[in-house]
C-alpha positions, 0 to 999 in steps of 0.5 A: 453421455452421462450416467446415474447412480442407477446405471441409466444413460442420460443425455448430456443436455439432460443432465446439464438441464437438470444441474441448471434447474438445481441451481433454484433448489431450496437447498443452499447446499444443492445451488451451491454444487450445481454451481460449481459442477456448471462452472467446470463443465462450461469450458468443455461445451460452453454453447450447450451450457449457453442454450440451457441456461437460455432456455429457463432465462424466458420467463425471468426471475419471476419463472426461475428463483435464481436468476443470479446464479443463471447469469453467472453461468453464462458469464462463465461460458461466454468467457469459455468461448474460443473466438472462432466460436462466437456467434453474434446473434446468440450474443445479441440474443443473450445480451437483450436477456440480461439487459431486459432484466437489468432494467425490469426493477429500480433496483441497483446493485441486486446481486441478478442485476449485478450477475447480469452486468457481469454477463454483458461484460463477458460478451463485451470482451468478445464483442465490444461494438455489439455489447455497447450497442446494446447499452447505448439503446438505454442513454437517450432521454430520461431513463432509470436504467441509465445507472446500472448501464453506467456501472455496467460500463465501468465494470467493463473497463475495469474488467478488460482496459483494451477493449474498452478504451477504444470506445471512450468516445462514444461512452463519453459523448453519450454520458456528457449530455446527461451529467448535469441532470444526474440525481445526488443518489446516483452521483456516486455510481457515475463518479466511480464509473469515470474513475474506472474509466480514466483509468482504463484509459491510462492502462491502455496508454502505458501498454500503447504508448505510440496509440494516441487516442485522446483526441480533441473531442475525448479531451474536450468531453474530460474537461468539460466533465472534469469542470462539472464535478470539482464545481458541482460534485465535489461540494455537495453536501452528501458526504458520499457524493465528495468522496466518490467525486475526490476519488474520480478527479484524482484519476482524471487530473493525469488526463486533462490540459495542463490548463485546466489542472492549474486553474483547478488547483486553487479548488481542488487541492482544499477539496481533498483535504478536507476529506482529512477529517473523516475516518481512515478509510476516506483519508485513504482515498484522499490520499490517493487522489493527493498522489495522482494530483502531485504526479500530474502537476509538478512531474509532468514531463510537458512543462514546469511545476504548476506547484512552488514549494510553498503551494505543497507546505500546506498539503505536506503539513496535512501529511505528516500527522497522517504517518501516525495513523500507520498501526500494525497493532490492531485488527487485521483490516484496519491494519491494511487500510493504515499500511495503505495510507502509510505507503501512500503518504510516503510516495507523495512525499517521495514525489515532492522530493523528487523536485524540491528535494532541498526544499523538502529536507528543510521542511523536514528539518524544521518540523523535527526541531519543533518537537511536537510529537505527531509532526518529529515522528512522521518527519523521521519516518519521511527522512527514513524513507526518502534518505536512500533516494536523496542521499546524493542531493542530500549529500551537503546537508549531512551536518545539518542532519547528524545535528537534527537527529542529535537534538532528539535523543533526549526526546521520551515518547516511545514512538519518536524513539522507534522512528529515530532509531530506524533512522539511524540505522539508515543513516549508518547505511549512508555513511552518516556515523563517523567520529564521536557523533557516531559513537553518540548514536551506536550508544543511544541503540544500545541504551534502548536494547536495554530497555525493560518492560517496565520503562512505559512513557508516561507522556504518550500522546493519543495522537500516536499509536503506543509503542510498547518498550518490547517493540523498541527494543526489538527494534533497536537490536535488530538495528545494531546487528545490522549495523555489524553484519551489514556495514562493513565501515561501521566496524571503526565506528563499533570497533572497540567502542562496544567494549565500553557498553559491556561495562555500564550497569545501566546497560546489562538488559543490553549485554546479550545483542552488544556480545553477540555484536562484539563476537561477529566484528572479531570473527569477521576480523580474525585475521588481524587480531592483533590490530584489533587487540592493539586498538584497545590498549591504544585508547584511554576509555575502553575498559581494562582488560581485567574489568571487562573480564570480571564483568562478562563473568559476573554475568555468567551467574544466569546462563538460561538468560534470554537471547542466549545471553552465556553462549554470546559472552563466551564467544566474546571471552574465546575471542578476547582471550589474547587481551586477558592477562596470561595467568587469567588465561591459564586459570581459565583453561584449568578450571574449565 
C-alpha cells in the first residue's frame, strides 16, 4: 500500500501507474523524479514495475510520449529479476514490444531504439537463446532492421562476454552471408559490432582458458570476414568506414590463423598508419589496433616472428614522432586522449623490446645520435620507460648509452631536456652514474635546478608541446632529491661532489634543492662523519672550507627565499660545523 499527502490510501500498482504515466509529463523535472523513484522501486517488485510499464508500451510511441524512458525501466526491472522469477513468456512477450519498436522507423540510434536495444539485452543476460531467437527473426533477406539488431547484438557482448560468446556461431553464420551487401552508411555499425564481438570472445578465453570455442566453422566465419574487411573495408573512401574497420581488425588479428595474419601483414600494417595523418582521436585507434597487431604477430606463443626487426623500423618511425603528441597542458579532454596515445605508444614499443630487445636499443640510439628533435625526445621517453624492463638484456650496452645521453647535453629545446633529465634519473636507478660520467650528469640536474623563468628556448619546435623553464626545473629537482633519498649508491657519486655546486654563481637559483640534498646525504651518514669530513680534505676540487662558508652565509642575506632556501643552508652549516675552521665556529656560536 501507498499513501498520499492527503493521507488516502493508495494501492501500490496504482501508484506505480501513476510514476509511469509521469514519466511523459511535459515537465523535465516531473520525468526525471519518476524515473528515479521507478528505478528504486524495480528491485523491490520488478514484476509489478514490468506489468505497468507494458501495460502503457501497446500503443507505442505514437500513444506514450517517452518510450525511452518505459524502456529504460523494464531494463532496470528485468536486471532485478532473481533467476527463479524469470518467466519466458513474459520475456518473449517484452522482447516482441521492444523489437517491434525497434524496427517501426529508419531511424538509427534514437534514444527509444537505443533504450529498446538496452531492454533486450537485459533479457539476454537471463535468457540468451530466447533474445537471439528474437533478433535472428530480422536477418533473413533484405531488411532495414538488420542494423540496429547488429548494434543490439554487440551491446550484448560487450554487456555480458559469457552469455554471449557461446552464441558467436550463430551471430556469425547469420551476419557472414549479408556482409558483402552491407551499405558504406551502415559499415561502421557492423565493423564495431565485430569489435565487440571479438572481443567478447577474448574476455571468455581469458576467464575459460581450458573452454575451446573456436572451432573450424567460427575460425572459418572470421577469416573469411577478416578477408573482406581489410580487402573491401579498410579502402573505402569514407574516412568513417576505415576507422571503425582498423579498429575491428585490430580485434580480430588475436583470433584469426597465423596464416592469414602474415598474408595480411603486408596490407594491414599500411592501412593503420595512414591513419597517422588524421586527428589525435584516429591516431588514438590506430595506435590500439597497432598493439594488438604486434601482440598477435611477433608474440605469439605458436610459432616464430611473423615480423623481423626491419618490418617494425617503419612501424617504430611512425611511433616515435607520435610520443610528442603526449600534453598534459591543455584541456582536460584532449589531455586524456594524448595520455592514452602516450601509454599506448610505449606498450607497442614495450612489445617489440620484449623480442628485439637489442635491435631496439640500437634503433633508439641512432635516432638519439640524429638530433632532430620530435625523433631524440620520443627515443628518450622510450629508453625511459623500457630501461627498467630491459636492464638485464641491456646490461652490455651501458657504454653505448652513458656515450648517447652525453652527447645530448648541450642540446637546447626544453622538452629534450625534461626526457633527458627523467632519463638520468632512471639511469642512476640502474646504476649507470658512476665516476666522472656520473658526476657529469648529477651536474647537468643541477644547472637545470637552476633555471629561471626567463631562460625560454628560442628554438622550440611546433612539433613538440613547449616545456616551460618552470616545469624543467621542477623536474629536475625532483629528480636530484630522488637521487639522494632513494639510491643509496648514488651517495659516492653526490658525495662530496655536491660541495663544488654550492660555489658557481651560475648555480645560485639551485642552492636551496643541492642544501637541502647535501643536508639528507649527511643525515643519512651521520655515523661517519669523520669519513665523510675526511673525503672533502682528501680531494684537490671540493672548495675550501672557508669558501663554502663564506658563500652559504652570503646567501643567507634573503631568508624568505623560495624552497625554504636559509633553513636548508643552515641544516647544511650545522652538519659541516667539524669542516669549518675552530675560531669560525666559535664566532658562529657567539654571535647566534
Amino acid at each position: 500500500m501507498a499513501s498520499s499527502s492527503s493521507g488516502i490510501s493508495i494501492p501500490a500498482p496504482e501508484a506505480v501507474q501513476v510514476l509511469v504515466s509521469s514519466l511523459a509529463d511535459e515537465s523535465l523535472i516531473v520525468r526525471d523524479a519518476a524515473m528515479s523513484s521507478l528505478k528504486d522501486l524495480a528491485p523491490l517488485n520488478p514484476l509489478l514495475v514490468l506489468d505497468c510499464c507494458s501495460a502503457v508500451s501497446r500503443g507505442g510511441r505514437r500513444r506514450f510520449g517517452n518510450m525511452a524512458g518505459i524502456f529504460q525501466v523494464m531494463a532496470f526491472g528485468v536486471r532485478a529479476l532473481d533467476t527463479t522469477d524469470v518467466d519466458p513468456a513474459l520475456m518473449a512477450k517484452l522482447a516482441k514490444i521492444a523489437t517491434a519498436e525497434m524496427i517501426s522507423s529508419k531511424e538509427l540510434n534514437a534514444d527509444w531504439q537505443r533504450a529498446a536495444a538496452g531492454l533486450l539485452v537485459s533479457i539476454g543476460s537471463h535468457l540468451p537463446d530466447l533474445m537471439m531467437e528474437e533478433i535472428f527473426l530480422y536477418f533473413s533477406g533484405p531488411n532495414s532492421a538488420l542494423p540496429v539488431m547488429v548494434q543490439t547484438l554487440a551491446d550484448f557482448a560487450s554487456a555480458d562476454a559469457l552469455q554471449f560468446t557461446p552464441q558467436l556461431k550463430g551471430v556469425l553464420s547469420r551476419v557472414l552471408p549479408v556482409l558483402g551487401n552491407v551499405r558504406d552508411v551502415h559499415r561502421p555499425i557492423f565493423a564495431n559490432a565485430f569489435k565487440c564481438w571479438c572481443q567478447a570472445a577474448w574476455l571468455y578465453s581469458v576467464d575459460f582458458p581450458s573452454h575451446s570455442f573456436l572451432d573450424g566453422d567460427i575460425m572459418s566465419f572470421l577469416n573469411s570476414s577478416f578477408e573482406l574487411l581489410l580487402r573491401v573495408w579498410a579502402t573505402s573512401r569514407d574516412l568513417k568506414v576505415r576507422i571503425s574497420t582498423v579498429e575491428a581488425l585490430g580485434q580480430m588479428v588475436g583470433l584469426i590463423t597465423r596464416t592469414q595474419l602474415k598474408s595480411a601483414l603486408p596490407r594491414l600494417v599500411p592501412t593503420i598508419l595512414e591513419l597517422y595523418r588524421k586527428d589525435q582521436d584516429i591516431a588514438l585507434i590506430a595506435t590500439c589496433s597497432l598493439h594488438n597487431l604486434l601482440n598477435a604477430s611477433i608474440l605469439s606463443e605458436t610459432g616464430p616472428p611473423l615480423l623481423d626487426f626491419e618490418d617494425l623500423t617503419v612501424i617504430l618511425s611512425t611511433l616515435l614522432p607520435v610520443v610528442c603528441i603526449y600534453n598534459d597542458n591543455i584541456e582536460q579532454s584532449a589531455f586524456s586522449v594524448g595520455l592514452k596515445m602516450y601509454n599506448e605508444v610505449q606498450r607497442c614499443f614495450l612489445t617489440v623490446g620484449l623480442v628485439y630487445p637489442d635491435d631496439l636499443f640500437m634503433f633508439l640510439l641512432n635516432k638519439c645520435r640524429l638530433k632532430e628533435e620530435p625523433l631524440t625526445f620520443g627515443a628518450l621517453c622510450v629508453l625511459k620507460l623500457l630501461l627498467p624492463r630491459s636492464s638485464e638484456a641491456w646490461h652490455g650496452k651501458r657504454p653505448l648509452l652513458v656515450d648517447a645521453v652525453k652527447s645530448l647535453l648541450g642540446e637546447q629545446n626544453l622538452g629534450v631536456r625534461k626526457a633527458l633529465s627523467e632519463l638520468i634519473v632512471v639511469m642512476a636507478s640502474h646504476c649507470y652514474l658512476i665516476g666522472p660520467s656520473g658526476e657529469l650528469f648529477v651536474e647537468y640536474l643541477v644547472r637545470h635546478c637552476a633555471l629561471s623563468d626567463q631562460d625560454k628556448d628560442d628554438h622550440e619546435t611546433s612539433k613538440m608541446r613547449v616545456v616551460c623553464p618552470a616545469e624543467l626545473r621542477a623536474t629536475c629537482e625532483k629528480g636530484l632529491l630522488l637521487l639522494t633519498i632513494t639510491i643509496p649508491e648514488m651517495e659516492h657519486v653526490l658525495w662530496p661532489f655536491l660541495l663544488r655546486m654550492i660555489i658557481p654563481r651560475a648555480y645560485t637559483g639551485a642552492a636551496a634543492t643541492v642544501c637541502r640534498c647535501i643536508a639528507e646525504l649527511c643525515r643519512h651518514r651521520s655515523s661517519h662523519t669523520n669519513a665523510m669530513l675526511s673525503e672533502c680534505k682528501v680531494r684537490a676540487d671540493i672548495p675550501k672550507p672557508e669558501e663554502l662558508f663564506a658563500r652559504l652565509v652570503v646567501l643567507l642575506h634573503d631568508p624568505l627565499a623560495r624552497e625554504q632556501l636559509a633553513t636548508h643552508i643552515l641544516a647544511v652549516l650545522y652538519y659541516l660545523a667539524p669542516l669549518f675552521p675552530k675560531n669560525i665556529s666559535l664566532f658562529w656560536q657567539d654571535e647566534l
